[in-house]
C-alpha positions in Angstrom: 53.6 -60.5 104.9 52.0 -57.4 105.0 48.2 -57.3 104.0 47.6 -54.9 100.9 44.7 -52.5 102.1 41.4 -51.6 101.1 42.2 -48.5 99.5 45.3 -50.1 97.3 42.7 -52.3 96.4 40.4 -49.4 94.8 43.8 -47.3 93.4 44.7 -49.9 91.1 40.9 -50.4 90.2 40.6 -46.9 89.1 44.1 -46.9 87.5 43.0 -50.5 85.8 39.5 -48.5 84.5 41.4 -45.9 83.2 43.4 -47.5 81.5 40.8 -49.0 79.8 38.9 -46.1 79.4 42.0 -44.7 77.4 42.1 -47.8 75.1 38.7 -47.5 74.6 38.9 -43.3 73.6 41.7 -44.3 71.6 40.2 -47.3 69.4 37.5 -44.9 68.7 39.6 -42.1 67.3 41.1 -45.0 65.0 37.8 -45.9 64.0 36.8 -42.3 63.1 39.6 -41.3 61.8 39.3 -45.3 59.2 35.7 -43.8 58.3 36.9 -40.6 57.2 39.6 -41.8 55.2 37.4 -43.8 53.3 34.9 -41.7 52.5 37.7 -39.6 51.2 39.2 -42.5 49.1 35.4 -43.1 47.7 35.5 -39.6 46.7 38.5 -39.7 44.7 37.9 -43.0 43.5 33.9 -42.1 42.2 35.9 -39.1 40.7 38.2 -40.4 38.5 36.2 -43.4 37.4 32.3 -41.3 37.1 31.9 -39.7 34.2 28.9 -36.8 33.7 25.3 -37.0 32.6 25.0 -36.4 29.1 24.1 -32.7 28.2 21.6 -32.8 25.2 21.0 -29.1 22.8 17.3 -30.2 21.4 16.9 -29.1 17.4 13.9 -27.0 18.5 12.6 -23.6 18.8 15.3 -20.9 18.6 17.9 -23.5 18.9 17.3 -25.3 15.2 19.3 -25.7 12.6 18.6 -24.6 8.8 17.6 -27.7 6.9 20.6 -29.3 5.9 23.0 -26.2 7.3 25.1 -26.7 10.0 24.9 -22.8 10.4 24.0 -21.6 14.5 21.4 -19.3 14.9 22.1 -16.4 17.3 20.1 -17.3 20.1 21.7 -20.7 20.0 25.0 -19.0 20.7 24.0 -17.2 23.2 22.2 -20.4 24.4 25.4 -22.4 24.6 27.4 -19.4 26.4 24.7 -19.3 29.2 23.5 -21.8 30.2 26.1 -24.8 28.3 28.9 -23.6 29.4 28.9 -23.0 32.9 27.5 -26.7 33.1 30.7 -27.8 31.2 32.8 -25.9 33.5 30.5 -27.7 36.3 30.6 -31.1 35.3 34.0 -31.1 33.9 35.5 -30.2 37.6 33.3 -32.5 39.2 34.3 -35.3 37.6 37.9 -34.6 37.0 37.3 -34.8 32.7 39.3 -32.9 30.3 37.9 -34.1 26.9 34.6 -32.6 25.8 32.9 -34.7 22.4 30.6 -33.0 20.6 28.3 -35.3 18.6 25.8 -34.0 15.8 22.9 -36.5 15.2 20.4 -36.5 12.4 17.1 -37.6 11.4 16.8 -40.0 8.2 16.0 -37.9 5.9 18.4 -38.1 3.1 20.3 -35.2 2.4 19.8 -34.4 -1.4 22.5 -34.9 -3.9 25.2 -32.6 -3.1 28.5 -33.4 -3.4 30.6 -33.6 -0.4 33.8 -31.6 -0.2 34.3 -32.8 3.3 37.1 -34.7 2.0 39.5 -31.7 0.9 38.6 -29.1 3.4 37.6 -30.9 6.9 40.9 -30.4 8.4 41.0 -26.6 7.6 37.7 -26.1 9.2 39.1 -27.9 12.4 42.4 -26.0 12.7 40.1 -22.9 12.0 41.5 -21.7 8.9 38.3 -22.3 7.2 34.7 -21.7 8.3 32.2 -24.6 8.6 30.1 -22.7 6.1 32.5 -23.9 3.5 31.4 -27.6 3.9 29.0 -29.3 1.9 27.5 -32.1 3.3 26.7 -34.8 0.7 25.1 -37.4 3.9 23.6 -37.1 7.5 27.1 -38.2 8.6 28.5 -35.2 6.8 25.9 -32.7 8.3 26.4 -34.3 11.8 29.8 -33.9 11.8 29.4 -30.1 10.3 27.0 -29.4 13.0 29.2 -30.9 15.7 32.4 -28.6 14.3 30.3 -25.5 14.5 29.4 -26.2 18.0 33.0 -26.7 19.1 33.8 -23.8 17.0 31.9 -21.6 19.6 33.3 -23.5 22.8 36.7 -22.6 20.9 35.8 -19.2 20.7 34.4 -18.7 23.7 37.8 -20.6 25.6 40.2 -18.2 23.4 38.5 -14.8 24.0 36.7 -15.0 27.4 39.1 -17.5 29.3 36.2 -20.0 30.5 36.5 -23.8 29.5 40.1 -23.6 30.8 42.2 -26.9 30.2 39.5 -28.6 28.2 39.6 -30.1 24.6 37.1 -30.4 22.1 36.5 -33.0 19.9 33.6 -33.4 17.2 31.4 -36.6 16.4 29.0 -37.6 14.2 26.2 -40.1 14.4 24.5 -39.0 11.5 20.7 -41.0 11.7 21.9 -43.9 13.4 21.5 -43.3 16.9 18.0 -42.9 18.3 16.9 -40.4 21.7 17.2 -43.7 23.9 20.5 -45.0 23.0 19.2 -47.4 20.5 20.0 -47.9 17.0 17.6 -46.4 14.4 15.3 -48.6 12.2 14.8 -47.3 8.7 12.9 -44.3 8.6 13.0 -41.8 5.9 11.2 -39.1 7.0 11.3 -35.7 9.4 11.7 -36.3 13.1 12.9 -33.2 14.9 12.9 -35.8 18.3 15.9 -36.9 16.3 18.2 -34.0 15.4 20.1 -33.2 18.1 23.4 -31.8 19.8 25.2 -34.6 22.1 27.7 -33.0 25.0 29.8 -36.1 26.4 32.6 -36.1 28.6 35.7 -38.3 29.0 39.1 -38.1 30.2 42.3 -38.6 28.3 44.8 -41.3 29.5 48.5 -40.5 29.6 49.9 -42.1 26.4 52.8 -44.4 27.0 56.2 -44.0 24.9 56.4 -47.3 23.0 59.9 -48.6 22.8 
């Protein structure tokens, strides 16, 4: 039998390393290429299931509202096409959402005794063929709501006539007193707190709504 040499020896040594060396390369492309699609997947994932930090519109300084009017000064309006907006449009692609709520809260004060005519003419304000001067609030809740409408009547406005906000619905809230700064529900407190009054910008995403048979 004929003795296998030296250097056959060291061929298949080198062929045997290599070989291994090519396993080795490819197990760590696998690997890389497992990480990436995961962080990709957690991407999509923290996407779709995030949702946005709240955007708040303080009741102070040129940004108030009237005592019990849900009327926006100038400035505010020019406030909210500045600066709000482009962190709607921000937000809203970051995080994949396509519903924007507008929520008014109030203080507890209570608002007089006028009669609400929310009632007869709330829908006409909301289609738009009525402006939210019209409304008389007769409760915080109405005034909240009022002041909630007028915002989304300028995100409206500013969506139809300068093509920004594209894709996004609006939808107005109201809290009236209840809610407090922190998330917590109000005690009783009948007086003025302008840490109170405020302008709420939330964000959600509508589900696809399933035919039922």
């Amino acid at each position: 039998m004929a003795r296998r040499s030296r250097y056959n020896e060291y061929n298949e040594y080198l062929n045997v390393w290599q070989a291994f060396t090519d396993l080795m390369s490819n197990a760590f492309m696998i690997l890389v290429l497992f990480l990436f699609l995961t962080i990709i997947i957690s991407q999509i994932t923290k996407k779709t299931t995030d949702t946005p930090p709240i955007i708040v519109i303080k009741d102070q300084g040129d940004y108030r509202f009237a005592s019990g009017s849900a009327e926006i000064p100038q400035k505010m309006s020019i406030y909210i096409l500045r600066q709000i907006v482009p962190e709607i449009e921000t937000r809203t692609k970051q995080y994949g959402i396509n519903v924007v709520e507008i929520i008014g809260h109030t203080d507890g004060q209570a608002n007089g005794k006028v009669i609400s005519n929310l009632d007869i003419n709330l829908e006409n304000v909301a289609s738009g063929n009525l402006k939210v001067g019209k409304l008389q609030a007769g409760s915080n809740a109405d005034l909240g709501l009022m002041r909630a409408l007028s915002v989304v009547t300028v995100l409206r406005d500013i969506q139809k006539k300068q093509g920004k906000l594209s894709g996004l619905s609006f939808r107005a809230y109201s809290a009236a007193q209840l809610i407090l700064p922190s998330g917590q529900f109000a005690g009783i407190a009948r007086k003025e707190d302008v840490t109170r009054r405020r302008i709420e910008i939330r964000f959600t995403r509508l589900g696809e709504v399933q035919e039922v048979r």
